[in-house]
py3Dmol code that shows the C-alpha trace and the ligand (Angstrom):
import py3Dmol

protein = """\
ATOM      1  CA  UNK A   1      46.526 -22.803 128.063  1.00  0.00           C
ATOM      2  CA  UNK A   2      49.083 -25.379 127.979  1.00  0.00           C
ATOM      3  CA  UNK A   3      48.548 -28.057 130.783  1.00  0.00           C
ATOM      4  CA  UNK A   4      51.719 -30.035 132.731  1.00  0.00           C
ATOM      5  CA  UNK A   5      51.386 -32.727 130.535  1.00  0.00           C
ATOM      6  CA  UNK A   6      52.438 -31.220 127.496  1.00  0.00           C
ATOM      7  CA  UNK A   7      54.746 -28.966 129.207  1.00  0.00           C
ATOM      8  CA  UNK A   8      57.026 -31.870 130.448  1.00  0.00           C
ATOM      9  CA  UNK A   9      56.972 -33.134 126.885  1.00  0.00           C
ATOM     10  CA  UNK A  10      58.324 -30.234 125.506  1.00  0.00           C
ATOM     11  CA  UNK A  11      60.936 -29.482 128.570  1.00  0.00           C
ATOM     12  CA  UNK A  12      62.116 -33.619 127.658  1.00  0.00           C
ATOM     13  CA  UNK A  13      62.620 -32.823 124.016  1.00  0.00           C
ATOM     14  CA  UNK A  14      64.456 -29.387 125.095  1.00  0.00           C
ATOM     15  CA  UNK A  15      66.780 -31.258 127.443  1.00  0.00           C
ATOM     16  CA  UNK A  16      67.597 -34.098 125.157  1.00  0.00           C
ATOM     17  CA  UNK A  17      68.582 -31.502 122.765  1.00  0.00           C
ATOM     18  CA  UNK A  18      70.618 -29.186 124.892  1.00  0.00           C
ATOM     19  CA  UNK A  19      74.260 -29.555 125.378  1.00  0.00           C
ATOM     20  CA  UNK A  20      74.820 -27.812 128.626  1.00  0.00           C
ATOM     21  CA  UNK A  21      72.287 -28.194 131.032  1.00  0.00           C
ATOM     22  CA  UNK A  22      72.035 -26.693 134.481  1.00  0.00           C
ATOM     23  CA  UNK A  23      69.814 -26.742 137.839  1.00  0.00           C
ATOM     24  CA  UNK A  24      69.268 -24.139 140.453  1.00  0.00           C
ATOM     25  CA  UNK A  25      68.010 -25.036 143.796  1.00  0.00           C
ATOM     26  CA  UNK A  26      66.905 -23.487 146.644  1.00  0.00           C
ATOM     27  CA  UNK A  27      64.800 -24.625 149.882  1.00  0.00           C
ATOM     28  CA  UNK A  28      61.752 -25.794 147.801  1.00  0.00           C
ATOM     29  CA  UNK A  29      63.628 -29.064 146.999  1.00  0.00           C
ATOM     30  CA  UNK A  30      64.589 -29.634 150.349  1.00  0.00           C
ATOM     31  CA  UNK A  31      60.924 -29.228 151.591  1.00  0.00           C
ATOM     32  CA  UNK A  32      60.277 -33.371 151.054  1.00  0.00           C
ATOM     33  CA  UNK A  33      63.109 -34.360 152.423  1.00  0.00           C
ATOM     34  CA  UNK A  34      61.635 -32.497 156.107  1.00  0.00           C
ATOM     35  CA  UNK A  35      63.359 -29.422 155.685  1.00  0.00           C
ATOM     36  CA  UNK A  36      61.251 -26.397 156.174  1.00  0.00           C
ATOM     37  CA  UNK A  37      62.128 -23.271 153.656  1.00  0.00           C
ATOM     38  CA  UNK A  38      62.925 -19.761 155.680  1.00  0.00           C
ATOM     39  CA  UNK A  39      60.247 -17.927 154.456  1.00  0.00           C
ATOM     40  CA  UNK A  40      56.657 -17.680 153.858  1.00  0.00           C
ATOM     41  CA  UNK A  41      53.717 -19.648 156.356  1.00  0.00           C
ATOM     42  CA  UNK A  42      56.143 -22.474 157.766  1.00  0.00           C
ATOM     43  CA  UNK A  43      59.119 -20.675 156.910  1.00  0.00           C
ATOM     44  CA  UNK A  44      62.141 -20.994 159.807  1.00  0.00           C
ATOM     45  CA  UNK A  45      61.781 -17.240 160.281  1.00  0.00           C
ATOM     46  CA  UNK A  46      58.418 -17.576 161.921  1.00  0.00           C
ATOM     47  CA  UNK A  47      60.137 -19.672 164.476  1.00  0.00           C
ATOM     48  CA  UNK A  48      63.564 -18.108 165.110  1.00  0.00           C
ATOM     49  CA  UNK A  49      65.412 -15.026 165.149  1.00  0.00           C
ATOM     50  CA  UNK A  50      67.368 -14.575 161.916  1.00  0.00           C
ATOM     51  CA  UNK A  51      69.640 -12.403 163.596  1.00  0.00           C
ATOM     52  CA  UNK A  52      71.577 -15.666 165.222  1.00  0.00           C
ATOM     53  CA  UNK A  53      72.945 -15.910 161.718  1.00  0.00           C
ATOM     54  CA  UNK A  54      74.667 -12.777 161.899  1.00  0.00           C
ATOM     55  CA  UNK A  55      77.983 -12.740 161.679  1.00  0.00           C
ATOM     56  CA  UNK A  56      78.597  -9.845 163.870  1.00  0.00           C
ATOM     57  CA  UNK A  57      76.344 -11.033 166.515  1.00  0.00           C
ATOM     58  CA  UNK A  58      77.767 -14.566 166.191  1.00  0.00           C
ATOM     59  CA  UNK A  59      80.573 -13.356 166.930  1.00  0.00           C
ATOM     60  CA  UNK A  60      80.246 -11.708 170.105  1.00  0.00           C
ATOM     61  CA  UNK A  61      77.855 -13.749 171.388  1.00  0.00           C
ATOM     62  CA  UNK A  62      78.938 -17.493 170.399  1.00  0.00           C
ATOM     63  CA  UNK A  63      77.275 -19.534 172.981  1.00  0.00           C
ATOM     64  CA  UNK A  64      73.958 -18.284 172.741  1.00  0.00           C
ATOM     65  CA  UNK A  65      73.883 -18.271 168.738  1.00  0.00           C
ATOM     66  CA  UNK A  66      75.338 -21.574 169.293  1.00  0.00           C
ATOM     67  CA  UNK A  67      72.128 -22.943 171.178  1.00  0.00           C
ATOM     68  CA  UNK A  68      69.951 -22.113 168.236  1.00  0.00           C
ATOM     69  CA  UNK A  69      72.482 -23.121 165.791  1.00  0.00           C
ATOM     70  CA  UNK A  70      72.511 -26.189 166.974  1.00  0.00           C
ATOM     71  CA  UNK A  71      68.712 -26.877 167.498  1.00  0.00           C
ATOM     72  CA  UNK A  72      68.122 -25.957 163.640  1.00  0.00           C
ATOM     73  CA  UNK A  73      70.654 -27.495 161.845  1.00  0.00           C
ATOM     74  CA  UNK A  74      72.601 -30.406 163.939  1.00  0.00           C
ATOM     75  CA  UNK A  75      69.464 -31.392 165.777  1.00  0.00           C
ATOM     76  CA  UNK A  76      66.585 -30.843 163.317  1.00  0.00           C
ATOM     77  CA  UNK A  77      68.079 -30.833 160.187  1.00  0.00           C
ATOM     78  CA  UNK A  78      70.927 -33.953 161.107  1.00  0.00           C
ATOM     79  CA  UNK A  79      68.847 -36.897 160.255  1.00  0.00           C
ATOM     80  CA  UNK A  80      67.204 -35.551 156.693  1.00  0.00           C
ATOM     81  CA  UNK A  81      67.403 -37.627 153.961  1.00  0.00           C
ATOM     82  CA  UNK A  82      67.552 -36.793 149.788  1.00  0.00           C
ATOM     83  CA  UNK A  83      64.181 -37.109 147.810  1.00  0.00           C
ATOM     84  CA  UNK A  84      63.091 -37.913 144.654  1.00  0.00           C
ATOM     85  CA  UNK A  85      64.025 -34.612 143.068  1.00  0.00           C
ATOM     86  CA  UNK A  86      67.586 -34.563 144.263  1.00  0.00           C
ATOM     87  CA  UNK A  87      67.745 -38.595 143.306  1.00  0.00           C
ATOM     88  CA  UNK A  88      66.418 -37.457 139.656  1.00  0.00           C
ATOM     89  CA  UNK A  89      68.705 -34.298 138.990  1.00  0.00           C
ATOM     90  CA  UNK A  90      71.586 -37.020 140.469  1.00  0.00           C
ATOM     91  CA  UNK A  91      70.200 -39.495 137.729  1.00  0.00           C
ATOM     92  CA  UNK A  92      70.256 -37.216 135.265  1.00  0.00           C
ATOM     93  CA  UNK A  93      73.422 -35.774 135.584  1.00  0.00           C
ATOM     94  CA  UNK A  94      74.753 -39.411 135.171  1.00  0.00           C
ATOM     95  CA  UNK A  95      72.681 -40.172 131.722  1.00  0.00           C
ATOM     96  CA  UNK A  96      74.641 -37.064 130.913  1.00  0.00           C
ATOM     97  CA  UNK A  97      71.437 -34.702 130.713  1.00  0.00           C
ATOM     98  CA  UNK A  98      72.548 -32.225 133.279  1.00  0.00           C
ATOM     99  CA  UNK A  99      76.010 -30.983 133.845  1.00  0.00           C
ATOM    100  CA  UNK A 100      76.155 -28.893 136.798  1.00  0.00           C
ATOM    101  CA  UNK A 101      73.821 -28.133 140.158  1.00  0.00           C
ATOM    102  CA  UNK A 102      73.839 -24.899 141.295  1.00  0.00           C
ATOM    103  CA  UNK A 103      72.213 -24.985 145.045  1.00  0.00           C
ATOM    104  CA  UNK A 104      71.423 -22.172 147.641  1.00  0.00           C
ATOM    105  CA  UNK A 105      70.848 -24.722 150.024  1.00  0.00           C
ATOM    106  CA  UNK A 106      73.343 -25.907 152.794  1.00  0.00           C
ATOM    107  CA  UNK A 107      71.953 -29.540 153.807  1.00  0.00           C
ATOM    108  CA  UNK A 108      74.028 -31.444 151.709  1.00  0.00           C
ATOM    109  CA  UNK A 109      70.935 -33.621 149.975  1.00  0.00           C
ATOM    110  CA  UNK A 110      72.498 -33.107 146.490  1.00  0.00           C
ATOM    111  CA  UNK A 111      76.008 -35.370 147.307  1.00  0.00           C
ATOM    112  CA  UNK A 112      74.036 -37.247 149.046  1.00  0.00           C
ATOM    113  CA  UNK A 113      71.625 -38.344 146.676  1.00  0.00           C
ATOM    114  CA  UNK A 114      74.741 -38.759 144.321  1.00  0.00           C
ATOM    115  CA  UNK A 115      75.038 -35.440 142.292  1.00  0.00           C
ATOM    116  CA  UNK A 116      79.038 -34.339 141.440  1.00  0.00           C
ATOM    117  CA  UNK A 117      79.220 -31.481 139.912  1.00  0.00           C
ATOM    118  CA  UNK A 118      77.643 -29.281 142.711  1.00  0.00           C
ATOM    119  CA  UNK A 119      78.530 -25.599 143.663  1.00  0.00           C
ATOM    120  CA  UNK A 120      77.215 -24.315 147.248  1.00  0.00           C
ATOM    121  CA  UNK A 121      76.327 -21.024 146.456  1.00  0.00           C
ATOM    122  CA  UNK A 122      76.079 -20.501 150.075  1.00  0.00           C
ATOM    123  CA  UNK A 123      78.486 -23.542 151.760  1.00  0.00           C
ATOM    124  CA  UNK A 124      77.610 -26.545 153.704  1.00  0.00           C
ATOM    125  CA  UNK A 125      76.617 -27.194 156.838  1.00  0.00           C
ATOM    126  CA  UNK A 126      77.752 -30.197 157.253  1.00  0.00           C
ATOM    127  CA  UNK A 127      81.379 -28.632 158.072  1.00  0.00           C
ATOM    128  CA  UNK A 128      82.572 -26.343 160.681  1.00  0.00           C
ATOM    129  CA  UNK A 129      85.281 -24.046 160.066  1.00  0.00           C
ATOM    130  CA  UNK A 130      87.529 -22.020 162.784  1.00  0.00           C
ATOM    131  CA  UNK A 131      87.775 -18.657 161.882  1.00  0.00           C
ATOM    132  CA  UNK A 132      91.505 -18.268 162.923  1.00  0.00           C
ATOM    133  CA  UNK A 133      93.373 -20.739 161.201  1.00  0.00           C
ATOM    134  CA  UNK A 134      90.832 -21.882 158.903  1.00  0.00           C
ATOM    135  CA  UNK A 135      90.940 -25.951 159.707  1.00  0.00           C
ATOM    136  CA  UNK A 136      87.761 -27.638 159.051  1.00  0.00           C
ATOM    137  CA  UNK A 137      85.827 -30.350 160.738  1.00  0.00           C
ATOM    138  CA  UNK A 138      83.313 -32.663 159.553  1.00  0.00           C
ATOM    139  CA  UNK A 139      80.330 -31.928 161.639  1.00  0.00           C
ATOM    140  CA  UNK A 140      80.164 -35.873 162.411  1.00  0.00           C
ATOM    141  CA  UNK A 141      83.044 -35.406 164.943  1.00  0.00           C
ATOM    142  CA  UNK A 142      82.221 -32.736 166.614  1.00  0.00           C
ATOM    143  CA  UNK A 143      80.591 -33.112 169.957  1.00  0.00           C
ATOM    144  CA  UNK A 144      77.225 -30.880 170.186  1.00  0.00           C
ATOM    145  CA  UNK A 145      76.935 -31.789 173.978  1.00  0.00           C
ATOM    146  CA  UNK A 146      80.001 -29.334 174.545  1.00  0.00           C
ATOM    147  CA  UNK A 147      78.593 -25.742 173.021  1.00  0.00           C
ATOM    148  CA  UNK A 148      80.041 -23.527 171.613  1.00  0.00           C
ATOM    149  CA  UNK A 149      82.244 -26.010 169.861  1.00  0.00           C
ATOM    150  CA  UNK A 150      86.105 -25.180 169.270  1.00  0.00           C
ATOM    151  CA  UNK A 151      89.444 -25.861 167.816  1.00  0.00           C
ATOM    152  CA  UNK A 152      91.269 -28.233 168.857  1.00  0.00           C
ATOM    153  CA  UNK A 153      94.269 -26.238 167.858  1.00  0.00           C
ATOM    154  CA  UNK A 154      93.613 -22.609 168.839  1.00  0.00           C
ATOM    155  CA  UNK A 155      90.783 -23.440 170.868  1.00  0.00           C
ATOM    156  CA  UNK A 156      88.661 -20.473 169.051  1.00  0.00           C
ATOM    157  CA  UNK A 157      84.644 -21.103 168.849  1.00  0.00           C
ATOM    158  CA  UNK A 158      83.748 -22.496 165.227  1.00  0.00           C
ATOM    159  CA  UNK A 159      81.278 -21.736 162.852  1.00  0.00           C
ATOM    160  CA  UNK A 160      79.072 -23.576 160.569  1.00  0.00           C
ATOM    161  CA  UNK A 161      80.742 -22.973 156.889  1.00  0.00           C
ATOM    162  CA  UNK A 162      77.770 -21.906 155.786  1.00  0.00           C
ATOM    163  CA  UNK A 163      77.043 -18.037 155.108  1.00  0.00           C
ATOM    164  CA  UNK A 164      75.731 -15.892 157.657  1.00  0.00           C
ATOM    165  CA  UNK A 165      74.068 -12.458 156.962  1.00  0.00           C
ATOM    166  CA  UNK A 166      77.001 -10.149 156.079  1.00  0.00           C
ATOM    167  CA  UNK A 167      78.989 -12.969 154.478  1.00  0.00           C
ATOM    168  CA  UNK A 168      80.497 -12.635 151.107  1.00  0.00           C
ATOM    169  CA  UNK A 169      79.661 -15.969 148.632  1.00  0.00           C
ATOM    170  CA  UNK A 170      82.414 -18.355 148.543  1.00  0.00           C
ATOM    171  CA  UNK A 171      84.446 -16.901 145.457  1.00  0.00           C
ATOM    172  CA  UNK A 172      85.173 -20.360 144.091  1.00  0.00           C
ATOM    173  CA  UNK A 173      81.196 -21.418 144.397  1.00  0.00           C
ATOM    174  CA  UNK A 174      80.176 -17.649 142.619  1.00  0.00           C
ATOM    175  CA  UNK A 175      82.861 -18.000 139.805  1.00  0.00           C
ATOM    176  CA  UNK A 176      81.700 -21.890 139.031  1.00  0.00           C
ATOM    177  CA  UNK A 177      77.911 -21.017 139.069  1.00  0.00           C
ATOM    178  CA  UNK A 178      77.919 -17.592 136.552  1.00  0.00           C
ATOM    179  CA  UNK A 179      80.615 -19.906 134.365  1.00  0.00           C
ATOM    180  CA  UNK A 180      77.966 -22.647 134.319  1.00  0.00           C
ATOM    181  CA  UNK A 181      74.791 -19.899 134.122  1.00  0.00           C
ATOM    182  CA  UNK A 182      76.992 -18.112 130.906  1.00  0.00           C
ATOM    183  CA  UNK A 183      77.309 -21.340 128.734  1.00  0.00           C
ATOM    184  CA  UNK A 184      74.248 -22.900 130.248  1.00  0.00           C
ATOM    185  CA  UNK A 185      71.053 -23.715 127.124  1.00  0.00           C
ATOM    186  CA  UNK A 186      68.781 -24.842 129.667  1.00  0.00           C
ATOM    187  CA  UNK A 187      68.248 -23.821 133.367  1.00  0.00           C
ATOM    188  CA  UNK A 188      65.877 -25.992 135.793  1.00  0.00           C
ATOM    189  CA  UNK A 189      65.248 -23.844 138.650  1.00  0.00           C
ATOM    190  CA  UNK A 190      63.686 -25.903 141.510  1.00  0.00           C
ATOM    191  CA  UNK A 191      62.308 -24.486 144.743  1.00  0.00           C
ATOM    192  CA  UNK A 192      63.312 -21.066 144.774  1.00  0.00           C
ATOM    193  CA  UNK A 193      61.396 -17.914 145.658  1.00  0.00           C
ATOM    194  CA  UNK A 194      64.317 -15.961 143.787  1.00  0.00           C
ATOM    195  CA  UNK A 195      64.323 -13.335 146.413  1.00  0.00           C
ATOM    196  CA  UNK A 196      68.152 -13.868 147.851  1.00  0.00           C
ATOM    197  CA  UNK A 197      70.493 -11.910 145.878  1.00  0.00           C
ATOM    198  CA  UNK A 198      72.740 -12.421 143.941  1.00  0.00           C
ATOM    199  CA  UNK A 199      72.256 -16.107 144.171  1.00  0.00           C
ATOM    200  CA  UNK A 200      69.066 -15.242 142.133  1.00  0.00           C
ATOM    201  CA  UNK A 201      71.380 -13.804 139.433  1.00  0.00           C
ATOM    202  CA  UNK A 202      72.219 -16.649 138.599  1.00  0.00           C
ATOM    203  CA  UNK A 203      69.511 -18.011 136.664  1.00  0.00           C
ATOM    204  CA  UNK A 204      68.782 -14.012 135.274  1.00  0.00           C
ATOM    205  CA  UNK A 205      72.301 -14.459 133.839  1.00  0.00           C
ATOM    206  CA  UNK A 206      71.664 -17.533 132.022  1.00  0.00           C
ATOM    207  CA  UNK A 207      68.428 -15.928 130.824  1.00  0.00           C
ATOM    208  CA  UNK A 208      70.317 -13.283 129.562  1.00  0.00           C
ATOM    209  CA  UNK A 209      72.770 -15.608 127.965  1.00  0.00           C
ATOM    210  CA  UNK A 210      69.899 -17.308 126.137  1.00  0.00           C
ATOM    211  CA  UNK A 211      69.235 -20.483 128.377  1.00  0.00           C
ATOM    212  CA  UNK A 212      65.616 -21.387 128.098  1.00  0.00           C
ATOM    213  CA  UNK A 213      64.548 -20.970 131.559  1.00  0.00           C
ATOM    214  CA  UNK A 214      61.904 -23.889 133.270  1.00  0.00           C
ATOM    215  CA  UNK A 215      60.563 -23.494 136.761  1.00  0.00           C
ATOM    216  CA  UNK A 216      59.374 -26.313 139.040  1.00  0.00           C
ATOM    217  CA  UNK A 217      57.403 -24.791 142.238  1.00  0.00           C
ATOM    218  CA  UNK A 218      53.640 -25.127 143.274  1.00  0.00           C
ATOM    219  CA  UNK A 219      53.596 -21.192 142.901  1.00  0.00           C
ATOM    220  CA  UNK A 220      54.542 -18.380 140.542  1.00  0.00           C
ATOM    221  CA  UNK A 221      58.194 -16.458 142.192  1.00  0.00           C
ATOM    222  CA  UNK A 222      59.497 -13.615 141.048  1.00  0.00           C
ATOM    223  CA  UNK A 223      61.142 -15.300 138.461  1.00  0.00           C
ATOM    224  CA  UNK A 224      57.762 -16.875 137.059  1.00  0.00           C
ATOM    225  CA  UNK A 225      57.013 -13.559 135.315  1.00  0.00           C
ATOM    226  CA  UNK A 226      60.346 -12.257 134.744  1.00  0.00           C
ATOM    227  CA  UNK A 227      62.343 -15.015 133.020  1.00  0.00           C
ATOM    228  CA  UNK A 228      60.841 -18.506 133.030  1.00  0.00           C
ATOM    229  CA  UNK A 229      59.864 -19.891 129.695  1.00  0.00           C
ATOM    230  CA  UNK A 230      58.469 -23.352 130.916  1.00  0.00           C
ATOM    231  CA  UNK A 231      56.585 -23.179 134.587  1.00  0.00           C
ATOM    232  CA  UNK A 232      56.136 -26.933 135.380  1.00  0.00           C
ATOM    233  CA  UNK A 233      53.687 -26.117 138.490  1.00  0.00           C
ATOM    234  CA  UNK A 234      53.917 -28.932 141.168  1.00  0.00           C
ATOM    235  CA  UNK A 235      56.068 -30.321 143.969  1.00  0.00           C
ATOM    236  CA  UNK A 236      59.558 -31.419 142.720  1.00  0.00           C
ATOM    237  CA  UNK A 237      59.450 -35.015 143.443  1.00  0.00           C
ATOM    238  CA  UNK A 238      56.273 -35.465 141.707  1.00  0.00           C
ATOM    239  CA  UNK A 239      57.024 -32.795 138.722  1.00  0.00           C
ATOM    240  CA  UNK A 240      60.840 -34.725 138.254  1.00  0.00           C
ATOM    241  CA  UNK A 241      58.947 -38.198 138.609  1.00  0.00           C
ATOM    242  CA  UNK A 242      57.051 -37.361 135.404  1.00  0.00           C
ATOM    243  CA  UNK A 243      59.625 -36.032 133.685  1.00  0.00           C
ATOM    244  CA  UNK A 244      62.422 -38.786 134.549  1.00  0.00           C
ATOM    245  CA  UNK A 245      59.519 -41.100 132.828  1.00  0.00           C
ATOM    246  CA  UNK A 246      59.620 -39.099 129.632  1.00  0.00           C
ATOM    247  CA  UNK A 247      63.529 -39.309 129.594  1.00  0.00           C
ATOM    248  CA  UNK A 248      64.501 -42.938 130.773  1.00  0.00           C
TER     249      UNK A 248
END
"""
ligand_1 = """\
44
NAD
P 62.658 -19.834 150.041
O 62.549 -20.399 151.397
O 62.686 -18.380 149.896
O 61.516 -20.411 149.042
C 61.212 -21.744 148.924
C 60.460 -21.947 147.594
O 60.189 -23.345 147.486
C 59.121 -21.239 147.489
O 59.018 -20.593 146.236
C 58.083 -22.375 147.573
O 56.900 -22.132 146.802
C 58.874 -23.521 147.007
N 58.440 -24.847 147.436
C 57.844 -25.211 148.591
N 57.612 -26.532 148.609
C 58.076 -27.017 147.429
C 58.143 -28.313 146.852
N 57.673 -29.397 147.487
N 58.694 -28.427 145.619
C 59.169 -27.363 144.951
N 59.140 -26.106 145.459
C 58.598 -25.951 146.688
O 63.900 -20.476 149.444
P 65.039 -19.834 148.681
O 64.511 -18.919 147.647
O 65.837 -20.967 148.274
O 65.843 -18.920 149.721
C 66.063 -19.216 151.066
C 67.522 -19.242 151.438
O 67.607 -19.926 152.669
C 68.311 -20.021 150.474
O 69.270 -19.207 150.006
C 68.925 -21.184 151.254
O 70.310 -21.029 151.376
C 68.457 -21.040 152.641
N 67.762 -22.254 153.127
C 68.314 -23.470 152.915
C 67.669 -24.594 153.363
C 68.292 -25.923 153.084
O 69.507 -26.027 153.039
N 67.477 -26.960 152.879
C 66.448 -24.482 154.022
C 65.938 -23.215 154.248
C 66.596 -22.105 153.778
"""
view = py3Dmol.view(width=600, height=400)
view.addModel(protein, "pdb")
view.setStyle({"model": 0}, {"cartoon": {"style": "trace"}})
view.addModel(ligand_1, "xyz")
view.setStyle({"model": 1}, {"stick": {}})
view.zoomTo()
view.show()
């Protein structure tokens, strides 16, 4: 059996060698930053109903989505800050060694720890969006006090431009991540269970492309068996700590 050690050397000398390198994220990397995941033991579904995230609910019953809305991701979620893993796949995207983050996650952590080439598989919370005439607000100047919040120029209740259950993907964020999973030699997937489709077709398409596939989670997903070549087992910060110290 192969222990970490020698894994990260071998995942350093595949990513110095690869031209096209990407990372997909989901909640995992988000978990030292504060952010609970939605699933499993501390997951956000123990806590709240899901179904306030549902489009068609949302939108006949605004102010009481609104409530929890708020409490989850402008109260709870407002003040989290990037980690070490999204400061490292930032890094390395600068030294050239990654070209393109591909995250499920809406919190923003990736531009905010400096990545650029990032496609939000599933949007961003930190903007609001009205659903009749499509302006969008930075969630820094809207006013939570007043709920639900609303246009100023049709006065209709905004959402969060993130995806809700029955939401298509943004076509421009699906297009960018396949284009980047099809040419892609290497694909880092950090912190995700792989059990949201089709986001999780996006690292089965690089697979299929040929990308050598490495995995950094404490546990074994669905993809552990299925298409990772390299499982680096650990928290992200500490697994991309070791391995930023084998390539800088
Ligand atoms: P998930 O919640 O299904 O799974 C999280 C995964 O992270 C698990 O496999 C877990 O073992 C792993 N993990 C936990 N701690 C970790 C750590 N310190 N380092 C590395 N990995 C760790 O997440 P998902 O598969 O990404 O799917 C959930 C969906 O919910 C996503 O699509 C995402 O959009 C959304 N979500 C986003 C946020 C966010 O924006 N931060 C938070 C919760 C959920």
């Amino acid at each position: 059996m192969t222990n970490l050690a020698d894994s990260l050397t071998k995942t350093a000398d595949i990513l110095k060698q690869s031209k096209f390198t990407m990372a997909f994220t989901g909640a995992g990397i988000s978990v030292e930053s504060g952010i609970p995941p939605f699933r499993g033991e501390h997951g956000l579904w123990n806590k709240y109903n899901q179904q306030v995230l549902d489009l068609g609910y949302f939108l006949n019953n605004p102010a009481h989505c609104w409530i929890y809305i708020r409490g989850i991701f402008y109260d709870f979620f407002a003040d989290a800050k990037p980690n070490d893993a999204h400061r490292m796949l930032a890094k390395m995207e600068s030294s050239k060694l990654l070209n393109a983050v591909v995250t499920q996650n809406i919190d923003n952590l990736h531009y905010q720890a400096g990545s650029e080439t990032v496609y939000e598989f599933h949007g961003n919370s930190k903007k609001l969006k009205c659903l009749k005439c499509g302006h969008v607000y930075d969630a820094r100047d809207i006013d939570f006090e007043n709920i639900p919040p609303k246009c100023i120029n049709d006065g209709e209740v905004l959402k969060p431009d993130f995806i809700f259950f029955g939401e298509g993907i943004p076509p421009d964020a699906y297009a960018d991540s396949f284009a980047a999973a099809e040419k892609a030699e290497v694909c880092i997937i950090v912190g995700s269970t792989g059990e949201v489709t089709p986001a999780s077709y996006v690292p089965r398409t690089a697979k299929q492309a040929g990308a050598t596939i490495i995995e950094i989670n404490p546990e074994k997903t669905i993809f552990t068996s299925a298409i990772t070549d390299i499982h680096l087992k650990g928290k992200a910060t500490e697994v991309l700590n070791q391995l930023g110290e084998l390539l800088f």
